[in-house]
C-alpha positions, 0 to 999 in steps of 0.5 A: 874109286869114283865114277868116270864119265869117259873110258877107254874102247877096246879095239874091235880087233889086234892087227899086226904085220909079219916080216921076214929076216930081211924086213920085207912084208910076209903078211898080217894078221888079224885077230878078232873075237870071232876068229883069226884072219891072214892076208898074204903080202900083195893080197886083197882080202884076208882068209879067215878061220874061226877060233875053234878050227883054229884051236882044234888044228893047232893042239893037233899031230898035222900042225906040228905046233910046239908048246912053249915054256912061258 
C-alpha cells in the first residue's frame, strides 16, 4: 500500500447527547482517553470521573449494572 501525505485525526474526545422518551434533553456525555464526563441539561460544566473509578463503580454490587449479550 503506498505512503499517503494526509490521514485522518482522531477525535480528542466522543460527545453525545441523552433524551429521554419524549425528545426533551437529559444530558451529554463525554468520553475521552482519560476519563468520562456528564453535564446535566441546563448545566454549565461537566462532572467528571476517571476511567478506573469509573470501571471499579460499574463491575461493583451498588451499580446494580447488568452485563450484556453482545
Amino acid at each position: 500500500m503506498p505512503a499517503y501525505k494526509n490521514s485522518f485525526r482522531s477525535p480528542e474526545h466522543i460527545e453525545a447527547t441523552i433524551v429521554d422518551g419524549t425528545g426533551s434533553v437529559v444530558g451529554k456525555i463525554r468520553i475521552k482517553p482519560s476519563g468520562i464526563l456528564w453535564k446535566p441539561s441546563g448545566a454549565h460544566k461537566y462532572y467528571s470521573v476517571p476511567w478506573t473509578k469509573f470501571a471499579d463503580w460499574i463491575v461493583s454490587k451498588a451499580a446494580s449494572a447488568k452485563t450484556t449479550t453482545k
